[in-house]
C-alpha positions as a Markdown table, in Angstrom:
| # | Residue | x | y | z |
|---|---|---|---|---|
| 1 | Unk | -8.9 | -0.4 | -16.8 |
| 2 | Unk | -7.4 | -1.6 | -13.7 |
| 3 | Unk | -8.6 | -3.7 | -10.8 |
| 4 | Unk | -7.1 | -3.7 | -8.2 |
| 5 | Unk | -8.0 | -5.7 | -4.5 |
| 6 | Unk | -6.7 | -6.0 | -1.2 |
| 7 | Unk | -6.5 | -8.2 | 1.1 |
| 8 | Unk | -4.6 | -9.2 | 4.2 |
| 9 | Unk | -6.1 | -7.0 | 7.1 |
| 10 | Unk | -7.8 | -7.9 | 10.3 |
| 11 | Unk | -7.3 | -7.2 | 14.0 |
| 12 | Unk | -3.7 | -7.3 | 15.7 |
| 13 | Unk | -2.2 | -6.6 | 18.8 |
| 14 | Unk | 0.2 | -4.0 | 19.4 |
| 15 | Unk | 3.9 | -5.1 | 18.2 |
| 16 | Unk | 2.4 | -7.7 | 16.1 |
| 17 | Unk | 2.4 | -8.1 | 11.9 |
| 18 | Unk | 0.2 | -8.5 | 9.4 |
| 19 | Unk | 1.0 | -8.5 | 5.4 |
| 20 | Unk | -1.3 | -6.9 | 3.4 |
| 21 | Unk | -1.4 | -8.1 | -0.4 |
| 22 | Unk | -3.1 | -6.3 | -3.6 |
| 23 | Unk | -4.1 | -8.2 | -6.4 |
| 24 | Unk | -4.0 | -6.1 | -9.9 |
| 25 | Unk | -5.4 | -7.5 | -12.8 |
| 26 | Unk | -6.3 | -5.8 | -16.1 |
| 27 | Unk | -3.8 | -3.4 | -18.2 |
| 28 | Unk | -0.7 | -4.0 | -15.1 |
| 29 | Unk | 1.6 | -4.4 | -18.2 |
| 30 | Unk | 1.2 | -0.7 | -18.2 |
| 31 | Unk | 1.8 | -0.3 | -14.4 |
| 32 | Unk | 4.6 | 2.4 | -13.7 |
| 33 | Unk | 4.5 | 2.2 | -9.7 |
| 34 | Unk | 2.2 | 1.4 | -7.0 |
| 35 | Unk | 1.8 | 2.5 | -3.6 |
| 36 | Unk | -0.1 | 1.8 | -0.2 |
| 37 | Unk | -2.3 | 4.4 | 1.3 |
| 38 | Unk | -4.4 | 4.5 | 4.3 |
| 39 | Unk | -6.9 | 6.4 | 6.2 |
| 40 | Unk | -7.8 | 6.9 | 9.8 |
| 41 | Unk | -11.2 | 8.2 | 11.0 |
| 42 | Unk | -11.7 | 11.6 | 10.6 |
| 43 | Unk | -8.2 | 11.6 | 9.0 |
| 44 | Unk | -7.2 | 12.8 | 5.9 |
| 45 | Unk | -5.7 | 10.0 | 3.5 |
| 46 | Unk | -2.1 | 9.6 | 3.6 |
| 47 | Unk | 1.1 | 7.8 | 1.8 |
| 48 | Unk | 2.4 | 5.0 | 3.1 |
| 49 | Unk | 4.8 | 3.3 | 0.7 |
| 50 | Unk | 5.5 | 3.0 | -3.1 |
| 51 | Unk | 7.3 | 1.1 | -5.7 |
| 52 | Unk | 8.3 | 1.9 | -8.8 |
| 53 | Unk | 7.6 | -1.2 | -10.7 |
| 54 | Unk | 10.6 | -0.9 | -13.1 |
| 55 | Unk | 13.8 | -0.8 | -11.2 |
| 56 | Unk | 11.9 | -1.2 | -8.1 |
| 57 | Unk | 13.2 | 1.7 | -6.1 |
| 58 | Unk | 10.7 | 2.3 | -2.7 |
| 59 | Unk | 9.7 | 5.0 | -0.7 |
| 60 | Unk | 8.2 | 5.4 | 2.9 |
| 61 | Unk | 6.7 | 7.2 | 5.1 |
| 62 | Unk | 8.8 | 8.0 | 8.4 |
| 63 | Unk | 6.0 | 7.1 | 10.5 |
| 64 | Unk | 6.8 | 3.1 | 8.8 |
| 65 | Unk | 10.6 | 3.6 | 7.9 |
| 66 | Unk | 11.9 | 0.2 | 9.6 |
| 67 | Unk | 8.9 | -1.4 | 10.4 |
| 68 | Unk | 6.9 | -1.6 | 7.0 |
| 69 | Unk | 8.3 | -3.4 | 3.9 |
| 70 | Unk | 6.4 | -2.8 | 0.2 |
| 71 | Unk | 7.3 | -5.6 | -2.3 |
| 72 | Unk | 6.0 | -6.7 | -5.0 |
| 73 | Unk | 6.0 | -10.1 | -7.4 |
| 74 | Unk | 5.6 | -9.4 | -11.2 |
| 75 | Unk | 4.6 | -12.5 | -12.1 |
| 76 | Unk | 1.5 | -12.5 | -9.7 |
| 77 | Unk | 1.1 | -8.8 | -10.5 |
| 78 | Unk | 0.6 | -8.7 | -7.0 |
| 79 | Unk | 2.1 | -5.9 | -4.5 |
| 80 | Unk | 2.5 | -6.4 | -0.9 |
| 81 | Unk | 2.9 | -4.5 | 2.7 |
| 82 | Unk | 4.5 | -6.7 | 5.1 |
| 83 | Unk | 3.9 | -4.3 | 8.6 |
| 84 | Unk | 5.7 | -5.2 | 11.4 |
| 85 | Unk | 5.8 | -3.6 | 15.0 |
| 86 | Unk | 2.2 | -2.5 | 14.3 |
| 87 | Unk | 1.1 | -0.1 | 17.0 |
| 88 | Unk | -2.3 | 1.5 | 17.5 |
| 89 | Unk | -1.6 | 4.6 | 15.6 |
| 90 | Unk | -1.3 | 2.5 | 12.2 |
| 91 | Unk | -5.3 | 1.8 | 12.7 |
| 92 | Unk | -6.6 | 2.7 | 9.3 |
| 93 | Unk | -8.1 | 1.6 | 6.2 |
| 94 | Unk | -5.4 | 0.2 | 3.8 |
| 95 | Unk | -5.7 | 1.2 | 0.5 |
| 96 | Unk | -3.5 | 0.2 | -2.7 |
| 97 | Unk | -3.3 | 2.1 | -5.8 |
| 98 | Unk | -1.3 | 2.0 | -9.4 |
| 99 | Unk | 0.0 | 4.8 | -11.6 |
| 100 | Unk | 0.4 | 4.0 | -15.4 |
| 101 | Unk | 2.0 | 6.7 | -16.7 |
| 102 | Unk | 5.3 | 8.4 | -15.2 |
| 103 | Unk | 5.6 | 10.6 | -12.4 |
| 104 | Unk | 8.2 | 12.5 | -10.9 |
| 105 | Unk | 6.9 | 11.8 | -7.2 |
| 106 | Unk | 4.8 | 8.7 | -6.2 |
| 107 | Unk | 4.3 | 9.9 | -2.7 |
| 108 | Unk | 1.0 | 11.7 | -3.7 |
| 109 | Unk | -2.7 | 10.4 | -3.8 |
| 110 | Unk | -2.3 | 12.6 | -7.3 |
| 111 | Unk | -0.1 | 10.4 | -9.0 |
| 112 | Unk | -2.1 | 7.2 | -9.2 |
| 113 | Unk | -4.9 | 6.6 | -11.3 |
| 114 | Unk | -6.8 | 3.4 | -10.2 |
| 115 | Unk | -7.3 | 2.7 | -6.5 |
| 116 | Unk | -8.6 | -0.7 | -4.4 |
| 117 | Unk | -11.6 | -0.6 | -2.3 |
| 118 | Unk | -9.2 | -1.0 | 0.9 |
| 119 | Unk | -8.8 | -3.3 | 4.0 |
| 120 | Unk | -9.2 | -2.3 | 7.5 |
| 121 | Unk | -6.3 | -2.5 | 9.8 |
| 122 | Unk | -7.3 | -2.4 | 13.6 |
| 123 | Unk | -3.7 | -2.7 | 16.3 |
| 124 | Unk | -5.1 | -2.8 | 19.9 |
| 125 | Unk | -3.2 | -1.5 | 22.6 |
């Protein structure tokens, strides 16, 4: 089992950042990637960012390319979003999830098995 919780959101204005963290405890040693989710209302849920946690290679969205950053800090097993130039359109519920076994693509919901209980995001215009 895997626990996983987020923290981090909160209301923003427009062009502002926030940096959204993830807190994993339980069988991590067995984390192979982890990734950053989020859902609008009435939205279906969609990818954000990923890492894999070996070799660390990431992956974006082009709706963040540029602006978001996904890290993460092995010895913390803690995984971060640092989201920059937020507009209103990145209004969501942040979720983080991990993936223990290997996948060919980390971009899916699909691939991960445990999942946070998410942090709300709110940019005003």
């Amino acid at each position: 089992q895997v626990q996983l919780v987020e923290s981090g959101g909160g209301l923003v204005q427009a062009g502002g950042s926030l940096r959204l963290s993830c807190a994993a405890s339980g069988r991590t040693f067995s984390s192979y990637a982890m990734g950053w989710f989020r859902q609008a209302p009435g939205k279906e849920r969609d990818f954000v960012a990923a890492i894999r946690w070996i070799g660390g290679s990431t992956y974006y969205a082009d709706s963040v390319k540029g602006r978001f950053t996904i890290s993460r800090d092995n010895a913390k097993n803690t995984l971060y979003l640092q989201m920059n130039s937020l507009k209103p359109e990145d209004t969501a519920v942040y979720y983080c999830a991990t993936s223990l076994r290997a996948r060919t693509s980390i971009t899916t919901g699909s691939s991960y098995d445990y999942w946070g209980q998410g942090t709300q995001v709110t940019v005003s215009s």
